[in-house]
C-alpha positions in Angstrom: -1.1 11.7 9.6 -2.7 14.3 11.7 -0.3 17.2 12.3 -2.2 18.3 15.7 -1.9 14.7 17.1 2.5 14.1 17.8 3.7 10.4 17.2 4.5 10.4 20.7 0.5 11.1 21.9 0.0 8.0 19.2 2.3 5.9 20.8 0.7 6.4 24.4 -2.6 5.9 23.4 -1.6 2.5 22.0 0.5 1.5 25.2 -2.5 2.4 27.5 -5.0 0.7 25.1 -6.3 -2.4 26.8 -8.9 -5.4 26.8 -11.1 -6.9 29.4 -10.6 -10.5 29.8 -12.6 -13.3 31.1 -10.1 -16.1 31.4 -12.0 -19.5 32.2 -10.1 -22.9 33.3 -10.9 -25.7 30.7 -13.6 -27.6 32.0 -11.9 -31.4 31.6 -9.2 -30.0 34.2 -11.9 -29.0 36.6 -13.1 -30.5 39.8 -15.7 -28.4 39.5 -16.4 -28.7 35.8 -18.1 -25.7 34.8 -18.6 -23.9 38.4 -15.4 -22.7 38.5 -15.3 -18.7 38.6 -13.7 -17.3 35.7 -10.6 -14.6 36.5 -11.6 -11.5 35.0 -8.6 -8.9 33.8 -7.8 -5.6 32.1 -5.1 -6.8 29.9 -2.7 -4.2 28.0 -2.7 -4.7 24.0 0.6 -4.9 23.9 1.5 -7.6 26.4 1.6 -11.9 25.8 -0.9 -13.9 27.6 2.2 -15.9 29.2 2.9 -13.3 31.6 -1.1 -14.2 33.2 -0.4 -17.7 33.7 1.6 -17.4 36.9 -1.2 -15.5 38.7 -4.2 -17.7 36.4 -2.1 -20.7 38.2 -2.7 -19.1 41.5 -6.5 -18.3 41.0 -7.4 -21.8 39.7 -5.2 -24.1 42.0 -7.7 -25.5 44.1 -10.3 -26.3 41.5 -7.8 -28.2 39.4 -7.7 -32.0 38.7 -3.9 -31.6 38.4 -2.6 -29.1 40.8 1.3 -29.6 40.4 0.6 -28.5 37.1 3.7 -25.6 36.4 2.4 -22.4 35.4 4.8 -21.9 32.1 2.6 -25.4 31.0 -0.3 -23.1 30.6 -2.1 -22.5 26.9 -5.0 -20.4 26.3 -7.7 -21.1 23.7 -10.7 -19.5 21.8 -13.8 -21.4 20.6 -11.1 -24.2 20.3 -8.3 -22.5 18.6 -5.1 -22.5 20.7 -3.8 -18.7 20.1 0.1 -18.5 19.0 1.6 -17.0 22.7 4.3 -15.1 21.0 1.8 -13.0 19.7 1.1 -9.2 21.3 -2.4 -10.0 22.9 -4.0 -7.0 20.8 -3.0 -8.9 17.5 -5.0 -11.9 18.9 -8.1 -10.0 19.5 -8.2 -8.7 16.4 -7.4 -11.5 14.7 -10.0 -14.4 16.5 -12.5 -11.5 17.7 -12.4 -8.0 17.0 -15.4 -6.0 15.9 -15.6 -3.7 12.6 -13.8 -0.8 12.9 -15.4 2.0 11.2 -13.3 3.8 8.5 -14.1 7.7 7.4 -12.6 5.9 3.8 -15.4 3.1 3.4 -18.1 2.8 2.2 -20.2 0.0 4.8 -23.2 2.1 6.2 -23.8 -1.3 8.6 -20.2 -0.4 10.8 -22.4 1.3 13.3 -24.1 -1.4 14.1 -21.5 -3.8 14.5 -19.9 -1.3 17.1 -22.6 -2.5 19.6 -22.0 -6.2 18.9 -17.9 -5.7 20.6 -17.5 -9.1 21.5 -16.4 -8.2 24.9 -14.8 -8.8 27.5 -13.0 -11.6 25.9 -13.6 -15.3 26.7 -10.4 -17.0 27.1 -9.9 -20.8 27.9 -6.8 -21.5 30.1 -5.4 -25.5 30.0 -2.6 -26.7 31.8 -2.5 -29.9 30.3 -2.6 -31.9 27.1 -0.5 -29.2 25.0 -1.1 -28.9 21.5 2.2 -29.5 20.0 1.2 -29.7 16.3 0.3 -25.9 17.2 2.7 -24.6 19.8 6.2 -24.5 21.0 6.8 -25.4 24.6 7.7 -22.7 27.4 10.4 -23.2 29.9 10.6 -23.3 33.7 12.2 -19.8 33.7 10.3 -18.3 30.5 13.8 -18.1 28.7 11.6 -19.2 25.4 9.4 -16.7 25.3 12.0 -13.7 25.5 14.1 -15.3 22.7 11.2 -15.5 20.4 10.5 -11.7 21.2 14.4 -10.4 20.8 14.4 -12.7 17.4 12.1 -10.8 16.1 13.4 -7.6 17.5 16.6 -8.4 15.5 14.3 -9.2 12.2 12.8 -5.6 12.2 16.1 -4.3 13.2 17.2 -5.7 10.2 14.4 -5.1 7.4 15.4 -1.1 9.2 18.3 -0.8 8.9 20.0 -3.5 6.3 21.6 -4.9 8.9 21.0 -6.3 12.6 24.2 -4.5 14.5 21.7 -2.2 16.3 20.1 -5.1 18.8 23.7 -7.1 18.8 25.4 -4.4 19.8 22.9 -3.8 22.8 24.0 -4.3 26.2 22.9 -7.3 27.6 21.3 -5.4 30.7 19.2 -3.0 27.3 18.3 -6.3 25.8 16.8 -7.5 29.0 15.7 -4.4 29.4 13.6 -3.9 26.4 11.8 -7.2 26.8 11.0 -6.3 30.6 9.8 -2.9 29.5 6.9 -4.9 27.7 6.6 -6.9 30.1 5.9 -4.1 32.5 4.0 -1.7 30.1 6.7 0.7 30.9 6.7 2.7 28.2 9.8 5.5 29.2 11.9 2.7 29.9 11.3 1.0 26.4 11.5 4.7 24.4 14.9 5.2 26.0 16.0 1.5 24.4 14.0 1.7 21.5 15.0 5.2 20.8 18.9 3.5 19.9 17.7 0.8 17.0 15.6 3.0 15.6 17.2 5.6 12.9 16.2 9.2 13.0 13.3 10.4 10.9 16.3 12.3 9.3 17.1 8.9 8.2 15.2 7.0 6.3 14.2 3.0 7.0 15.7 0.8 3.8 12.5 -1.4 4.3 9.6 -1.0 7.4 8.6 -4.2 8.9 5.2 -5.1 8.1 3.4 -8.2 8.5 -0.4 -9.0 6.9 -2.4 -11.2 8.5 -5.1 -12.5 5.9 -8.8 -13.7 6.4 -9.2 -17.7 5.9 -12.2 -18.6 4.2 -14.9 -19.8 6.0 -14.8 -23.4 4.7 -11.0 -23.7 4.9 -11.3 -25.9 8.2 -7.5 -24.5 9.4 -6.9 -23.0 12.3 -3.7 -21.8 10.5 -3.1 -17.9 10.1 -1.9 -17.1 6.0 0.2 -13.7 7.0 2.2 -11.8 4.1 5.3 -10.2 4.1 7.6 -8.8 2.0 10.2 -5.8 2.0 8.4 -2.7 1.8 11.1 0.4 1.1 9.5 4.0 3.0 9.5 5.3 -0.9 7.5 4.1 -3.8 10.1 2.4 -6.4 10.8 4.5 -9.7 8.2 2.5 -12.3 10.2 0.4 -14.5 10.0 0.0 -18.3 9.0 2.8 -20.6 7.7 5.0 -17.6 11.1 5.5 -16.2 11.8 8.5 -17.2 8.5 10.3 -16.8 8.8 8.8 -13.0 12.0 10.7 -13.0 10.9 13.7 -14.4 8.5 14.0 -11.4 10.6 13.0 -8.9 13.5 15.8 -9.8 10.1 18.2 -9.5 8.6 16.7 -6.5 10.8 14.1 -4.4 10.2 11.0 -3.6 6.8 9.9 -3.3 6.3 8.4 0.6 5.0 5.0 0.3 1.2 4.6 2.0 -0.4 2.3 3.4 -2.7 2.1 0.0 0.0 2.1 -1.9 1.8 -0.9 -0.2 -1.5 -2.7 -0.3 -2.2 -2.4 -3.7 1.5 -3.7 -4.4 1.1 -6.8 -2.4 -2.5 -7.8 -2.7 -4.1 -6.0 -5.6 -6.8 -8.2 -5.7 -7.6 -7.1 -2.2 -6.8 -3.4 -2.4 -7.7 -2.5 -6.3 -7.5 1.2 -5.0 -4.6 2.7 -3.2 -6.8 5.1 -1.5 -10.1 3.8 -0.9 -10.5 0.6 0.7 -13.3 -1.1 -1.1 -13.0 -4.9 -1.0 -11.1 -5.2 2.6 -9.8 -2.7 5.1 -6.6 -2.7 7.2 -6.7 -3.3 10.7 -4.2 -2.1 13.7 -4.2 -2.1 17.4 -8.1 -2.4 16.8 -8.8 0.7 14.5 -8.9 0.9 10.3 -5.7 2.5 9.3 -6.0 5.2 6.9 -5.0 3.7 3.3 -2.9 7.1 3.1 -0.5 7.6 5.9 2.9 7.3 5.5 3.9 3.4 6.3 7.0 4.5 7.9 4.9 7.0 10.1 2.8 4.6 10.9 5.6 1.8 12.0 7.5 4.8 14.1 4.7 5.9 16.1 1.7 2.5 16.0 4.2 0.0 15.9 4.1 -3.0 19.0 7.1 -3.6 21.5 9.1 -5.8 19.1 9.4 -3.1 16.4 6.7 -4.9 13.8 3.4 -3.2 12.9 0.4 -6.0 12.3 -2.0 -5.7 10.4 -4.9 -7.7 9.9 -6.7 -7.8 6.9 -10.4 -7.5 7.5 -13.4 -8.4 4.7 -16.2 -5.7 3.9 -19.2 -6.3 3.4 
C-alpha cells in the first residue's frame, strides 16, 4: 500500500464513494405502464437498496396498480435478475454492471476505452409485488430481517478475526444497534468508534481475514446464481510443507513472515485464474469498483477497504 495515502484517507474515500441511480417502477404494476418518471438517486456504495424502498413507495404511490402495497414488500431488479438485498449496493454494481477498471499491473491496452462505456447511472427496476421467493428472503414490517442478516455476518468476520465471536456478543445492545444504524446512516465516526472494539490492533495480527470471491458465470450458464469462494485465509503465507520446510524456515528466521497478498491468496485459491501472484493475466480483482493491486497486504486491505459488516468483496473480473 501507498505510505503517503493513511488507511483512514482509504476508508473515507470508500464511505463517500457513491452511484447514480435511476430506479424505475416495473411496468406490470403501472397505471401508467411505461410513463411513469423514474426516481433518480446518489446512492452511497456502501448502503442496501432496502433502505430506498420507503421513500421509492412514496414517489410511486399514485402511479401504482396496487397502492396498499407495504414498502418492506419492495425488490429491485436488473435486466431481470432480482439482486440479493443483503448485499452492500457497491458489490451489486460491480457484480451485474460495473465497467473495467484499469490496472497499472495488466496488460489490456482496450481498458481505456471501456472507461467511457460506465454503464451509468444505474437502471434499477423496483416491484412491489409477485416476490421471487426461489431468489429472496422476505423483509418484515419493521426491517428486523434485514439487520439480523447484516449483524450475522458481522459475527462471521468477527469470527474468521479473531477465532472466536466474543467481540460482537459482548457488544452492548445499544453498539449493536448502533453499528448497523451507522451504515444505515453513512456515518462513518459513529461506526469507527464501534468498529474500532472488534477489530484487533495492527499490533495484533487477524488468525484468518474475511474474504469472499465472487466468480464470473459463463455466458451460457443460464443462472442467475452468483458462484462466490471462500475459504480461511491466515494474514501470513503458511511455511511450505514437505521437503521445503526447512528452507521456508531458514528464510523466515532471516526475514519474518512473509505478509500474505492479494496475489498470493489468489493464486492459492484459484490458480487457474491467478497463475501469477503478481501479475494478473487471465482475470483481475475487483473492489468498491477499482482493480486491487495483486500485491498489498490482504489484511491491509480488509482494515482500511473493507464494507460495513467487516467483509472485503471481491469480484472476479475476466480480461480480455
Amino acid at each position: 500500500m501507498d505510505s503517503k495515502v493513511t488507511s483512514g484517507t482509504i476508508q473515507k474515500a470508500i464511505w463517500d464513494g457513491r452511484l447514480p441511480l435511476q430506479i424505475s417502477l416495473a411496468s406490470s404494476e403501472s397505471r401508467t405502464y411505461d410513463q411513469t418518471d423514474p426516481y433518480l438517486i446518489s446512492c452511497p456504495r456502501i448502503s442496501y437498496l432496502p433502505s430506498l424502498l420507503p421513500r421509492l413507495k412514496t414517489f410511486f404511490s399514485s402511479s401504482l396498480i396496487d397502492p396498499s402495497s407495504p414498502p418492506h414488500q419492495g425488490w429491485f431488479s436488473f435486466e431481470g435478475v432480482p439482486l440479493k438485498w443483503h448485499y452492500p449496493v457497491g458489490l451489486l454494481y460491480d457484480l451485474y454492471a460495473g465497467a473495467d477498471p484499469a490496472s497499472k499491473e495488466g496488460a489490456d491496452t482496450d481498458l481505456a476505452s471501456t472507461a467511457d462505456e460506465d454503464p451509468l447511472p444505474w437502471c434499477l427496476v423496483v416491484h412491489f409485488s409477485d416476490w421471487p421467493k426461489e431468489e429472496l428472503v422476505r423483509m418484515d414490517a419493521n426491517w428486523m430481517v434485514m439487520q439480523d442478516a447484516f449483524i450475522n455476518s458481522v459475527k462471521e468476520a468477527d469470527f474468521l478475526r479473531n477465532g472466536t465471536a466474543k467481540g460482537i456478543m459482548s457488544l452492548s445492545k445499544e453498539d449493536s444497534s448502533g453499528l448497523w444504524e451507522a451504515v444505515c446512516d453513512v456515518d462513518l465516526p459513529s461506526f469507527q468508534r464501534i468498529s474500532n472494539i472488534l477489530i484487533p490492533p495492527p499490533s495484533q495480527p487477524f488468525r484468518n481475514v474475511p474474504i469472499r470471491l465472487f466468480l464470473p458465470l459463463p455466458p451460457d450458464s443460464g443462472s442467475p446464481s452468483l458462484k462466490v469462494v471462500q475459504s480461511p485465509i491466515p494474514p501470513f503465507i503458511p511455511p511450505s510443507s514437505g521437503s521445503s520446510i526447512a528452507a521456508s524456515q531458514s528464510i523466515l528466521s532471516t526475514r519474518g513472515p512473509q505478509p500474505q497478498t492479494i496475489g498470493s491468496a489468489l493464486h492459492s485459491l484459484l490458480p487457474h485464474l491467478f497463475p501469477s501472484r503478481r501479475t494478473p493475466v487471465l482475470a483481475k480483482p475487483v473492489l468498491h469498483g477499482a482493480a486491487v493491486p495483486m500485491g498489498a497486504p490482504v489484511e491491509e486491505v480488509v482494515r482500511c477497504s473493507g464494507y460495513g459488516d467487516g467483509w472485503v468483496y471481491i469480484v472476479i473480473r475476466m480480461m480480455g
